[in-house]
C-alpha positions as CSV (number, residue, x, y, z in Angstrom):
1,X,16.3,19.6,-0.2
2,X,15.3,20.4,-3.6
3,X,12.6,17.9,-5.8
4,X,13.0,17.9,-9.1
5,X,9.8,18.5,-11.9
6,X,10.1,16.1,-15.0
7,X,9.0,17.6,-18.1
8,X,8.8,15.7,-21.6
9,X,12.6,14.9,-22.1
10,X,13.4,11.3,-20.5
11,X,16.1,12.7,-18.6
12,X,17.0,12.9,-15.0
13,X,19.0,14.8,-12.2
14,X,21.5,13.2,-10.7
15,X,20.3,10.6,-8.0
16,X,22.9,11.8,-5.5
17,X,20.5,14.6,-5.3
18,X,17.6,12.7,-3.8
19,X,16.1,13.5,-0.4
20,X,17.5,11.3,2.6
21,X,13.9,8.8,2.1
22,X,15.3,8.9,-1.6
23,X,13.0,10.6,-3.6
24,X,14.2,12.7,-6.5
25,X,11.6,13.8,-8.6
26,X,8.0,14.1,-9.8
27,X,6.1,14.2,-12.6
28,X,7.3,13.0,-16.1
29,X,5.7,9.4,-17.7
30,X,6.1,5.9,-18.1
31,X,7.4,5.6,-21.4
32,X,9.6,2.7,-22.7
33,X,12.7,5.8,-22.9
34,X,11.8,6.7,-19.6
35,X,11.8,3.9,-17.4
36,X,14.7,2.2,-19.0
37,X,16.8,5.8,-18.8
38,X,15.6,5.5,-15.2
39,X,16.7,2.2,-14.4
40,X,20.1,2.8,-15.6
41,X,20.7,5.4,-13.8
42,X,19.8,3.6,-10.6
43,X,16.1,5.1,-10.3
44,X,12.6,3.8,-10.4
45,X,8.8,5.4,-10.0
46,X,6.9,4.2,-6.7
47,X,3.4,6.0,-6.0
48,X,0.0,5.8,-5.3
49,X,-3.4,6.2,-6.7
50,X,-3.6,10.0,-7.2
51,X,-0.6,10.9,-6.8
52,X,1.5,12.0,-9.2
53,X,4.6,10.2,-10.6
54,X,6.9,9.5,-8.3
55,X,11.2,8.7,-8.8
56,X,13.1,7.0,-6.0
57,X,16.8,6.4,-5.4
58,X,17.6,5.2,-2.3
59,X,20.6,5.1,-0.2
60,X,21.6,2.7,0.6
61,X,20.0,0.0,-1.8
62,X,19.0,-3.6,-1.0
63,X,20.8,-6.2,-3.2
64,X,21.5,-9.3,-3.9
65,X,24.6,-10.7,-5.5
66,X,23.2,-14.1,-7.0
67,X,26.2,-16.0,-5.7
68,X,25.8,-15.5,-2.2
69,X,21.8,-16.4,-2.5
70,X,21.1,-18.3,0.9
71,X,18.2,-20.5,0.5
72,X,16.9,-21.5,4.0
73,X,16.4,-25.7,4.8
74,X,12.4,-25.6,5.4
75,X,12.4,-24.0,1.7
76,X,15.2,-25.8,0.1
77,X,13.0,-29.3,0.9
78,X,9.8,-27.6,-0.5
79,X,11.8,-27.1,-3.7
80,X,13.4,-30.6,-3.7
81,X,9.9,-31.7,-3.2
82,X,8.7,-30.7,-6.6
83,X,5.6,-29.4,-5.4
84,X,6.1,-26.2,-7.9
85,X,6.8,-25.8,-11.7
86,X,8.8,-22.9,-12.8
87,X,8.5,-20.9,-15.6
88,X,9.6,-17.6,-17.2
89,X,7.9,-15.2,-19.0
90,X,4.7,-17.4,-20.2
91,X,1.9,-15.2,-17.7
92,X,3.5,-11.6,-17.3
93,X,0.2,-9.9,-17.0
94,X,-1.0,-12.1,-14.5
95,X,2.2,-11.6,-12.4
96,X,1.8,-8.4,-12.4
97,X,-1.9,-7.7,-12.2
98,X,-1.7,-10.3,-9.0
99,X,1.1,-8.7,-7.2
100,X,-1.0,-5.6,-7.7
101,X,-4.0,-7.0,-6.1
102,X,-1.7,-8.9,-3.4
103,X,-3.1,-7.3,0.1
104,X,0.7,-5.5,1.7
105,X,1.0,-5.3,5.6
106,X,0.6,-2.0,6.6
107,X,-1.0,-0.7,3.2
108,X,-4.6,0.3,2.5
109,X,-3.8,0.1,-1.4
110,X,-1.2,-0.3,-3.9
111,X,1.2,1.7,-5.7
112,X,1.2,-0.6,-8.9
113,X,-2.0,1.7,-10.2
114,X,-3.4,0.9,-14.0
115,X,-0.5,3.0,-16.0
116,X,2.3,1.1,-14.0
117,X,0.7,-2.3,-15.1
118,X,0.2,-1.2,-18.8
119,X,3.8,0.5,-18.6
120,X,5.8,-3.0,-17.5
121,X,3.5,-4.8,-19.8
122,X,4.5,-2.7,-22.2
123,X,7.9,-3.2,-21.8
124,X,7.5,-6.9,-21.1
125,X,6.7,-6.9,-24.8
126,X,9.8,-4.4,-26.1
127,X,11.9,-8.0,-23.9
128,X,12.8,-5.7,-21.3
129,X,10.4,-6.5,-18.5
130,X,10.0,-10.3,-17.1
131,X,8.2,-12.4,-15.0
132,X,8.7,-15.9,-13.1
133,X,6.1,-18.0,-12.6
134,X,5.1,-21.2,-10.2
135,X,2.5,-23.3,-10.9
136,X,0.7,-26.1,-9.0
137,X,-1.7,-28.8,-10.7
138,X,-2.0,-26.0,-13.7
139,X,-2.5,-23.0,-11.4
140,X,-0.6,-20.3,-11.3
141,X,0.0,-20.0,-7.2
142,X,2.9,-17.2,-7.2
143,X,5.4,-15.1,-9.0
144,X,8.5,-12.4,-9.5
145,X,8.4,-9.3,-12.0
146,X,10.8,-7.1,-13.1
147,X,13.1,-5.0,-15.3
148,X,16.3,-6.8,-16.6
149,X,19.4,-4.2,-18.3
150,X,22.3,-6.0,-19.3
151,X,23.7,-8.1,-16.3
152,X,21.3,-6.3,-13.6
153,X,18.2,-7.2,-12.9
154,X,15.9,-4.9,-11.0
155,X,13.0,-6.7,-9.0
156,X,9.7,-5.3,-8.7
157,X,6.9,-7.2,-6.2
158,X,6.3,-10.5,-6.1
159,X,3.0,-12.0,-5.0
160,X,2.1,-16.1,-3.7
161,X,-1.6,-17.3,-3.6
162,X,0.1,-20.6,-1.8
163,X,2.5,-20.8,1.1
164,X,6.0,-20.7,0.3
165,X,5.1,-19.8,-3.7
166,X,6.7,-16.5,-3.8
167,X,9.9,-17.6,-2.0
168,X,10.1,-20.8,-4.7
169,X,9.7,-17.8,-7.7
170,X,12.4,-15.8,-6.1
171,X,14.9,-18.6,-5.4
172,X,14.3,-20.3,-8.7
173,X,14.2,-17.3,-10.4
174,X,17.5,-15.8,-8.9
175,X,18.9,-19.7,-9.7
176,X,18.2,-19.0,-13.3
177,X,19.8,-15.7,-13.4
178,X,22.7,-16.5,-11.8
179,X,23.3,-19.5,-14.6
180,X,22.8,-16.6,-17.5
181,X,25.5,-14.2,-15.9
182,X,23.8,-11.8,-14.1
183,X,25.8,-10.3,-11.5
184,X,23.6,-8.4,-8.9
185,X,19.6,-7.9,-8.1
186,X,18.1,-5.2,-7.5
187,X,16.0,-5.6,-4.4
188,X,14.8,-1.9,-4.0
189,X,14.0,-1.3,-0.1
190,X,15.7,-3.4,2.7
191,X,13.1,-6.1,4.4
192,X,13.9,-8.8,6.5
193,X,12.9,-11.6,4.5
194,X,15.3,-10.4,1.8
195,X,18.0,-10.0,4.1
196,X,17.5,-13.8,5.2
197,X,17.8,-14.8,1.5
198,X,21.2,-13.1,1.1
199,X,20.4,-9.7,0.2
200,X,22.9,-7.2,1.6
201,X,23.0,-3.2,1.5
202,X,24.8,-0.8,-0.7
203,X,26.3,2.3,-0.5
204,X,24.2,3.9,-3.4
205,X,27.2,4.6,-5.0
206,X,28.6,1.4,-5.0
207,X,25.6,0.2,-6.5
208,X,25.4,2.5,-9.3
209,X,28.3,1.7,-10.1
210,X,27.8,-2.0,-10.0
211,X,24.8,-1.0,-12.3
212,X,26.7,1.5,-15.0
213,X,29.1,-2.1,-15.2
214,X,26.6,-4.2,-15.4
215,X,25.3,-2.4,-18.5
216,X,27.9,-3.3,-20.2
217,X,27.0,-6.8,-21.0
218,X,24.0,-8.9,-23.0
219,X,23.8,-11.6,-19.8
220,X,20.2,-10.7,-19.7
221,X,19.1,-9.9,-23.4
222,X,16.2,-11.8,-25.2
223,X,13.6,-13.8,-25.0
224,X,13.6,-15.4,-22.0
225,X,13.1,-19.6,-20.9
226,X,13.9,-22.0,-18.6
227,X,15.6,-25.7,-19.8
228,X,14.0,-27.6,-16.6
229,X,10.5,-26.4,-14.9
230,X,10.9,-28.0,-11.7
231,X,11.1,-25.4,-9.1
């Protein structure tokens, strides 16, 4: 199986050529061009301190259609309960910066190293990158990032520093989406506690395809906000 070498063009092979684990190439940068040529086309980098750059496409693909979100009963009464108030895209760098400190099961490190956080924060700036937030008594206690292209948006890490945080994030967040249009969520690698929330697997090309459509419409364009805060 051949791995493609990224040079200075934003360009990339075509992801049907990826290895069965799904990686497709290495090398390149995390330009603006770059990352948003690679999330169109179904792609984004995962890798570690150093290591080189690292593109992935796998198949299948974990994602979530936002209509058939399925919000457990122990965390649909933490929500009712107010205990959270959700925001969007008012503490990006800290999203970020504490999903990449977040300890993972299973992982000595973490593959959002310094460039990744000053590439998305980059982009989080250009409107293309955003973040959900939930706060209690002023503290922010957990939160979603990621990269939004038309109708699709492509989910990064999430992080909690309080039980159940992350899980309010992600359903609020995916509550909010669904009310601006999106149609589906990227949800990158297939885990159990997505699954339980709705997600489902995709061929990868059905959900390229589902992407290239998605493309197609503003749903997701602009400066993002939220009309109530209660998560």
């Amino acid at each position: 199986m051949t791995i493609y070498r990224l040079f200075d063009q934003p360009v990339f092979p075509d992801p049907d050529e990826a290895d069965p684990d799904g990686l497709l190439a290495i090398g390149g940068d995390l330009t603006p061009e770059r990352l948003v040529e690679a999330y169109a086309r179904g792609i984004f980098p995962w890798y570690s301190e150093g290591s080189p750059i690292l593109w992935w496409s796998p198949d299948p693909r974990l994602a979530l259609e936002p209509a058939c979100l399925h919000v457990p009963t122990s965390l649909r009464r933490v929500l009712n309960s107010k205990r959270f108030r959700f925001t969007l895209d008012t503490a990006f760098a800290e999203v970020i910066n504490a999903c990449a400190r977040a300890p993972r099961p299973g992982q000595s490190g973490t593959w959002i190293v310094p460039e990744m956080v000053t590439a998305y924060v980059r982009l989080h700036a250009l409107g293309i990158a955003h973040s959900a937030e939930v706060w209690r008594e002023g503290r922010l206690v957990g939160g979603v990032y990621g990269v939004a292209l038309g109708s699709v948006f492509f989910g990064e890490s999430m992080y909690f520093a309080e039980s159940d945080a992350s899980k309010a994030a992600f359903v609020s967040l995916v509550r909010w989406l669904a009310s601006r249009g999106c149609t589906l969520i990227d949800c990158q690698q297939t885990t159990p506690h997505l699954l339980r929330f709705g997600a489902r697997e995709f061929s990868r090309r059905e959900f390229l395809q589902r992407v290239s459509s998605g493309l197609n419409s503003p749903a997701l364009s602009g400066k993002w906000s939220c009309d109530s805060e209660d998560a």
